[in-house]
Every structure is written in C-alpha cells, then in structure tokens.
C-alpha positions as CSV (number, residue, x, y, z in Angstrom):
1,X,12.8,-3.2,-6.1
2,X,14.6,-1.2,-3.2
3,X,12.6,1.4,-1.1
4,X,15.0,4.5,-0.4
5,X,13.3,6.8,2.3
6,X,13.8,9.8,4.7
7,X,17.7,10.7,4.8
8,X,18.4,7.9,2.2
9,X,17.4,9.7,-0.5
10,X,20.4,12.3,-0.5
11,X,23.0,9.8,0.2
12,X,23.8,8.8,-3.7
13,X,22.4,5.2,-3.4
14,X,20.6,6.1,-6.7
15,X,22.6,8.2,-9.8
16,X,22.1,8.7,-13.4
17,X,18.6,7.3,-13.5
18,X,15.0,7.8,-14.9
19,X,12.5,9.0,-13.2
20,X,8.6,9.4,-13.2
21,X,6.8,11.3,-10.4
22,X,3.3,11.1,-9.0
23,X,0.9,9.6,-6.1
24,X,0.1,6.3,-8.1
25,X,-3.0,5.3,-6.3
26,X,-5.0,2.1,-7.4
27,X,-1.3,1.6,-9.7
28,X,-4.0,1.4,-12.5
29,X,-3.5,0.7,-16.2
30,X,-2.2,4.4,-17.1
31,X,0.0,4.0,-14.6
32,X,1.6,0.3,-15.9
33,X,1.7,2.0,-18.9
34,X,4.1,4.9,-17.4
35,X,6.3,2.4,-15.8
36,X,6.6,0.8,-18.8
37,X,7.9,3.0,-20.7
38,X,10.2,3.9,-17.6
39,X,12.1,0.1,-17.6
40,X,12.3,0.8,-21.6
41,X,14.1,4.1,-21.0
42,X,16.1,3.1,-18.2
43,X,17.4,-0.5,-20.8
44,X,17.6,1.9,-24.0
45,X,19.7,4.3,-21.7
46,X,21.8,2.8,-19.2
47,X,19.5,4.4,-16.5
48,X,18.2,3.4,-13.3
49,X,14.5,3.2,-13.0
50,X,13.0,5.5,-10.5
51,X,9.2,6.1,-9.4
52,X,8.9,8.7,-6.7
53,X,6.4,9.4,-4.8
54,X,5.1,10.7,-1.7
55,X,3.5,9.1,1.9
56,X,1.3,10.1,3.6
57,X,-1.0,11.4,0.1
58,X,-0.1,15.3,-0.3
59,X,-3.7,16.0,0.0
60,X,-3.9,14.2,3.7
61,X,-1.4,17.2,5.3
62,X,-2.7,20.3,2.9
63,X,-6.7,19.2,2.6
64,X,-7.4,16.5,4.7
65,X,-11.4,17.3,3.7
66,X,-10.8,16.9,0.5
67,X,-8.9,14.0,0.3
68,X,-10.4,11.0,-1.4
69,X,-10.4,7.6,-0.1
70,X,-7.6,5.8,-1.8
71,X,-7.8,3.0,-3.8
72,X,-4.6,0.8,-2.0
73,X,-2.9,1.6,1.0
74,X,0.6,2.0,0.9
75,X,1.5,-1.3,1.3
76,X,-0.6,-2.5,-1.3
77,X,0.8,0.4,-3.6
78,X,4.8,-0.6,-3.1
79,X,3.9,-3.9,-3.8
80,X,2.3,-2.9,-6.9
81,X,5.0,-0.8,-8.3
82,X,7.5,-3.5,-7.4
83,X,5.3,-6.4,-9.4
84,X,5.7,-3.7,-12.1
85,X,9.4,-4.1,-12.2
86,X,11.2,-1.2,-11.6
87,X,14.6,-0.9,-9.7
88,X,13.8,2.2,-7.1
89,X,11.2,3.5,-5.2
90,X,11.7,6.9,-3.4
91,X,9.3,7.6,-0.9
92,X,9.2,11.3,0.0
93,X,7.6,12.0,3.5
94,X,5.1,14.5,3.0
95,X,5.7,16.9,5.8
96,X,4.2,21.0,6.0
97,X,7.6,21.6,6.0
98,X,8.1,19.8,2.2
99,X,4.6,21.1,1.0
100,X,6.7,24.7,1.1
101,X,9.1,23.7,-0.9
102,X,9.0,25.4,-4.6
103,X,8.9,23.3,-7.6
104,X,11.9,24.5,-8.8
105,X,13.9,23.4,-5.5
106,X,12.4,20.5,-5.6
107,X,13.8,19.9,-9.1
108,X,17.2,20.7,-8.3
109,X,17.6,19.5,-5.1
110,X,16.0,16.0,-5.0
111,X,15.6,15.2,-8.7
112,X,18.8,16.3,-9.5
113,X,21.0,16.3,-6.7
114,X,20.0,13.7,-4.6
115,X,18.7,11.3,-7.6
116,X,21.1,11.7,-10.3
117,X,18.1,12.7,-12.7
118,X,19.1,12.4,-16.7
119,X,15.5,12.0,-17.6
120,X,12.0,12.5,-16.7
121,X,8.7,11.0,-17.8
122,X,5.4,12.6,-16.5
123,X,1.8,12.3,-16.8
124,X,0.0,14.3,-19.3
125,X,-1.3,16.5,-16.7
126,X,1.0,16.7,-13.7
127,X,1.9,19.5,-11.6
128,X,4.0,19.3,-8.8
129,X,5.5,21.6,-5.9
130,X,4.3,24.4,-4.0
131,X,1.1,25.5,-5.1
132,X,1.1,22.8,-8.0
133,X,3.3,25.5,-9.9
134,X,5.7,22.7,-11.4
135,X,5.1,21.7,-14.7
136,X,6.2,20.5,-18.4
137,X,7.6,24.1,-19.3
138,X,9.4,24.1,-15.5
139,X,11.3,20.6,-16.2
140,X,12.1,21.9,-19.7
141,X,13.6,25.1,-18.0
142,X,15.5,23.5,-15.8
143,X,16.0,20.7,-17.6
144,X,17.7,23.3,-20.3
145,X,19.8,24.2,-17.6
146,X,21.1,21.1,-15.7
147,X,21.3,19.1,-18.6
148,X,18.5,16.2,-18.3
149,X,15.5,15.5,-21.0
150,X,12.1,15.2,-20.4
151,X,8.6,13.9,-21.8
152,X,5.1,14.1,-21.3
153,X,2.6,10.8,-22.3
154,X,-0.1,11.3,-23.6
155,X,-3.4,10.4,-22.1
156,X,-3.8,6.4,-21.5
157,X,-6.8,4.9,-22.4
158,X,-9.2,2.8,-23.7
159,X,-11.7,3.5,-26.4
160,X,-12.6,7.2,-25.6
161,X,-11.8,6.5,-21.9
162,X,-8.6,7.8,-19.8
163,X,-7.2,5.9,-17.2
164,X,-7.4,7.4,-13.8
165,X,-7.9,7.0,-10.2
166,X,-10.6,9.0,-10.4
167,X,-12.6,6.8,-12.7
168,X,-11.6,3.9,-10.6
169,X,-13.0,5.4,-7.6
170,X,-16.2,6.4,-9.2
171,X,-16.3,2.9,-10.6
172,X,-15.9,0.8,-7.3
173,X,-18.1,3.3,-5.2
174,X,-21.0,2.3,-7.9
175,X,-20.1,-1.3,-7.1
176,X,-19.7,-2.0,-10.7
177,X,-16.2,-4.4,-10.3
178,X,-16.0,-5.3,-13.9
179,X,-15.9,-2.1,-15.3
180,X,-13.0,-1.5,-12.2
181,X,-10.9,-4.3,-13.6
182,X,-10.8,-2.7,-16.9
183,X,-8.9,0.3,-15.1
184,X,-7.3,-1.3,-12.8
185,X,-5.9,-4.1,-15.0
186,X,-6.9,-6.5,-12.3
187,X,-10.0,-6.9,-9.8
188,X,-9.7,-4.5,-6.9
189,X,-8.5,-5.7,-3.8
190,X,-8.7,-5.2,0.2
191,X,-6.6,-6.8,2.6
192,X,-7.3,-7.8,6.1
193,X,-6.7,-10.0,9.5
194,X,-9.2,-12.8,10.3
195,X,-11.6,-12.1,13.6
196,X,-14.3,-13.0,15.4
197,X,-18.0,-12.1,14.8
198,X,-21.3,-13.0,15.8
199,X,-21.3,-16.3,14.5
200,X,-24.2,-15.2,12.5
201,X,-23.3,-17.3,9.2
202,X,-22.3,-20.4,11.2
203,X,-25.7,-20.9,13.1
204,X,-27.3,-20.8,9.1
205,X,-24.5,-23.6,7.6
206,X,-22.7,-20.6,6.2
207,X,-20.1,-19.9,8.4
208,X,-17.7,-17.1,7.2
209,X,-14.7,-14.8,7.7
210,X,-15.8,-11.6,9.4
211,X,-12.6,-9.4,7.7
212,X,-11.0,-6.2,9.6
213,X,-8.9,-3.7,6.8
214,X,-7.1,-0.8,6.9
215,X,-8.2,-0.2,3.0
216,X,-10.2,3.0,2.9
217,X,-12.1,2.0,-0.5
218,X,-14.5,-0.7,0.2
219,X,-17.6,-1.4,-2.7
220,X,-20.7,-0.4,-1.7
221,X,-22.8,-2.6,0.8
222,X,-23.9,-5.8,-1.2
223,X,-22.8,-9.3,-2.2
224,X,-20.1,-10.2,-4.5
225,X,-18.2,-13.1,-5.9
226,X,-14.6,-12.9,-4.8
227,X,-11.3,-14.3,-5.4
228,X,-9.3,-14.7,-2.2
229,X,-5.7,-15.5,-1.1
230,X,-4.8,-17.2,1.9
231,X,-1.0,-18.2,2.7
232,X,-0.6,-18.6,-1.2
233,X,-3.6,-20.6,-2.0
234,X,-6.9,-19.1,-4.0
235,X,-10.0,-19.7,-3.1
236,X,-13.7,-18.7,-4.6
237,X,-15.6,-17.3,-2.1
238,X,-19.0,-15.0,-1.9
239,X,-18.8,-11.7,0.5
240,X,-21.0,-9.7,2.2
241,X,-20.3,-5.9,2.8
242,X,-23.3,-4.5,5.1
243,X,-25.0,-3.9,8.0
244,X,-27.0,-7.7,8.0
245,X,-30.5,-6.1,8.0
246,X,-31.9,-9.2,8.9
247,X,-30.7,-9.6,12.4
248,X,-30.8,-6.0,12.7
249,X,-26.6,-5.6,13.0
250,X,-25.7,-3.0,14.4
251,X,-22.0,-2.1,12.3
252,X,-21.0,-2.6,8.7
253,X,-19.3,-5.7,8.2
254,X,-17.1,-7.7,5.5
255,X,-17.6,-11.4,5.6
256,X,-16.5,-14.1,3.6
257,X,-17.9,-17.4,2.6
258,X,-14.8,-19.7,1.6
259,X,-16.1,-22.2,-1.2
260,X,-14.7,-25.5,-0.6
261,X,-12.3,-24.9,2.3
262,X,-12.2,-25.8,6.2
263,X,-9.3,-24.9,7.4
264,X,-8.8,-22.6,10.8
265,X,-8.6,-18.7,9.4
266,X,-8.8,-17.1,12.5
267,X,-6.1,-14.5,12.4
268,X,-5.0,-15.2,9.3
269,X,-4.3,-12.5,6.9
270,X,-6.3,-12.7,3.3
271,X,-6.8,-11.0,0.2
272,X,-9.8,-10.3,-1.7
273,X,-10.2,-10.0,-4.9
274,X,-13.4,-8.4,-5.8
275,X,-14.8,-10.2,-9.3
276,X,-18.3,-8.9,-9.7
277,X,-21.3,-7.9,-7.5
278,X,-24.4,-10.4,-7.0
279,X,-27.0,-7.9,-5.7
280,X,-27.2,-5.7,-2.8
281,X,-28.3,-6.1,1.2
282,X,-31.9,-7.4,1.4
283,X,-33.4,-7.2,5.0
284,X,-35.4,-11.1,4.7
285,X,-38.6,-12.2,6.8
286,X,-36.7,-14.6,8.7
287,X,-33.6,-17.0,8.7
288,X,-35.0,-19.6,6.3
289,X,-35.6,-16.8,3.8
290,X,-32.0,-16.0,4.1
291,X,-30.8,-19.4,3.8
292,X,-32.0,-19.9,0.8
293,X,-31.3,-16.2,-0.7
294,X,-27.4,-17.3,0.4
295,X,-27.6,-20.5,-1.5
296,X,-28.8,-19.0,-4.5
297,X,-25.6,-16.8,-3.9
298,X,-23.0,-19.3,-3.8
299,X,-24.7,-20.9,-7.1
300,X,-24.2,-17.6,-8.9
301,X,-20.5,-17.4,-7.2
302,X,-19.5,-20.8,-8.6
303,X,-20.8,-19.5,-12.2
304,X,-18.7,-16.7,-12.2
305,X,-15.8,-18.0,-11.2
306,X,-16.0,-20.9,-13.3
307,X,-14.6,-18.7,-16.1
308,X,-12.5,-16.3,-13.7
309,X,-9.8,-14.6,-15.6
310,X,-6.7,-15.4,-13.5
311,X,-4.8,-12.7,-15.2
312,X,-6.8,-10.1,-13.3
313,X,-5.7,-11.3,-10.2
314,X,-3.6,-9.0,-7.9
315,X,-0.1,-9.7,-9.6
316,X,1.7,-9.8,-6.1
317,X,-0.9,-12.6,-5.2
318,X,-0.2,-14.3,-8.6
319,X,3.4,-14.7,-8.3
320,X,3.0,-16.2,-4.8
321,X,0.2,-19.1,-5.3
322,X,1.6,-22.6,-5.0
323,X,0.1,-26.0,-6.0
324,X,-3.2,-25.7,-4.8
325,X,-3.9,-22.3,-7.1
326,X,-7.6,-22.0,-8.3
C-alpha cells in the first residue's frame, strides 16, 4: 500500500480509482467489510483502490472535548488498512483551514480532481464536509454531474448488532475483550517501548515488562491474559493494568509477565494482544498473598491460551512471526 499525503495528493499519482471515505478507527469488522468490497470494485473495474481519510481525527481540531479516545493510533490504523489490501491511502491533514471547506468542494476538488474519482462507496451513515452537510444525495448530485457512481452499504453486523467504533469502545472500556474481538475481528491491541519500573514483580519471582504507549484506549485496570509480539516471536503473557494497590503505587501502570521467556526486553518494542480479562486490581494483606493471587493468574493464563485463536491476532503481527510463533 502507498501513503499519498500533504501536496501529493494533487499531483496525479492516483487516477481513475475507487474510493471509500471515513476515520476508520479500531479498522473493525464493518470496516474490512468496506474495503472489501473496495478491492472487488477496483478488480471488477479497472480501478485503483483508495481509502481516504483524515489525521489528526476531525473531532481533535473542531471538539477536542468531545473527542473520544481512539481505538489505534495512526500507525496502528495504516497498518491495518494496508494488511487489508488496498493499493492507496490518502491521508488528508485535518487543518481549521480544511474543516471550512464545503462538502461539495471537497467532492470536486480532491475526490475528483486530485483523485481521479469514478466511484464511491460509503458507510450507511456518512456525512462529510463542513458542517457534516455531505451526503448520499450530495455524491449523487455531483456525481450526476461529473460523471462517477456511487453506493451506500448497508449496515454491517452481526446478529442484530452493527459494527462500529462506538460499540468497540464501549466494549473495551467494560473490559469485556471477547466480546471486543467479535468487532474488531481480532483482540485489541496496544503498542509500546520496554522501561524500567520499580522492580516490584522481580522481588516476588514475577519479574515483568513495565510498558509505556502512546495508545489512548487502554481496558480498564485489571488482569488479563495477553498475546504479545516481540521482534516477530509470540509469547503468552498475563498483564496487569493498575495502580498496584498493594504496595500503595502511586501511577497507573501496564506490566507484563512473559510466560516462558528470559530474554533482555528492555527497550524493546512489543505488542499486546488483549485475549480476555482474569479479574480486576485487588489491594492484598501482604506480599505472600500476592504471590500466590499471581500464580493462580498465570494458571488461568496458560488455560486460555492453550486454545488461543491465532486468527484473532493483529494481522500485521501475523504476517511477521517467524519460527518460534506460539
């Protein structure tokens, strides 16, 4: 997949294509489903395929209190989107200048001009341009008089329930990971560097990854069985999100017990993979009660993961696991 950006995106690099608009956060299942349909189009057609959207979120520059935390960051998102297979992504800096721009000039002007537009495929629901005023009878207007052709899917779902990032965010703020994957397609995922913590975990025989992230969605404080992905490999691990009760810490912390592995992480990047949540933060009567509360985690973990479905795995991390995968 190619990235076109900034003043790229009105030197012709992309013409005669197919294009689907939105913000795409989490890239969950209604989304896949969208893309799908895009590649189809674009094969059926002769077209190119073409996602668009927009960095920072819309909502960051024109309601920064209302903005939601999102699901990936950007990163995460483009890698999504280019797991999913399409050719182009345009990413649109969201200025206050661009937010002024009219739906109708944005049609003409970047769609069209710029992108080489013959076809469009929207959600059910979108609305685009100042003041959200874009929409399905806009494109056909236009469309009517520039000369491409449109659709609008129909909800995506899954029995009686629509995929959306919405749901997704309600879903992993209640902690319940299983019901996320169903969204998402795959377990939800944060990313992070490797650094150095209070030890904590290595003075009990547990000595673990304290994790620093730029993701803005984290579960709720608790304990959960995770996959994670280090330079390619998997490996089971149980996590801790929380404030460590017990030896009164002072700042919310993510830290990661690595099942069966010994290697030096410090610095390292990883990925987890969040599979399903054990329980939440329990301030204990001492270290030993601890102890054993953690061992009794990392039995459960080990369960779980016994019967892990791979296939749920961040796709990116998927397609880059070697020999020593899971």
């Amino acid at each position: 997949m190619r990235i076109v950006t900034g003043s790229d995106i009105g030197r012709g690099v992309i013409h005669d294509s197919v294009v689907t608009i939105g913000n795409f956060d989490g890239v969950h299942r209604g989304h896949q489903e969208i893309f799908r349909r895009l590649m189809a189009c674009g094969l059926q057609r002769g077209l190119q395929s073409v996602v668009v959207t927009f960095e920072p979120h819309p909502l960051k520059v024109l309601s920064s209190e209302d903005m939601p935390p999102l699901i990936t960051t950007y990163a995460q998102k483009t890698e999504l989107i280019a797991a999913a297979g399409v050719e182009f992504l345009v990413v649109v800096p969201f200025t206050a200048e661009f937010a002024g721009m009219t739906a109708e000039d944005f049609v003409r002007d970047i769609l069209c001009d710029s992108l080489g537009m013959r076809h469009i495929i929207i959600g059910h629901d979108y609305a685009f341009g100042k003041g959200r005023a874009g929409n399905y009878a806009t494109l056909e207007r236009i469309g009517g008089e520039k000369g491409f052709t449109l659709e609008d899917m129909d909800p995506i779902g899954e029995d009686g329930v629509v995929f959306s990032s919405s749901l997704a965010r309600r879903l992993i703020a209640a902690g319940d990971m299983e019901a996320v994957s169903g969204v998402l397609g795959r377990y939800h995922l944060i990313s992070g560097t490797v650094v150095h913590g209070r030890d904590i975990g290595h003075s009990l025989g547990f000595p673990t990854a304290n994790i620093s992230t730029d993701n803005e969605l984290l579960p709720p404080d608790g304990v959960y069985a995770v996959l994670v992905s280090i330079d390619g490999r998997l490996v089971k691990g149980a996590c801790s999100i929380g404030l460590n009760p017990t030896f009164e810490g002072g700042a919310r912390t993510i830290e990661v017990f690595l099942l069966d592995y010994a290697d030096q992480i410090y610095g390292r990047e990883m990925v987890l993979c969040f599979v399903q949540r054990l329980r939440g933060i329990i301030k204990f009567p001492d270290a030993e009660a601890l102890v054993d509360a953690i061992s009794q985690d990392v039995l459960h973990t080990r369960n779980i993961l016994a019967t892990v479905d791979l296939q749920k795995v961040n796709p990116v991390v998927r397609m880059g696991m070697n020999e020593h995968e899971i």
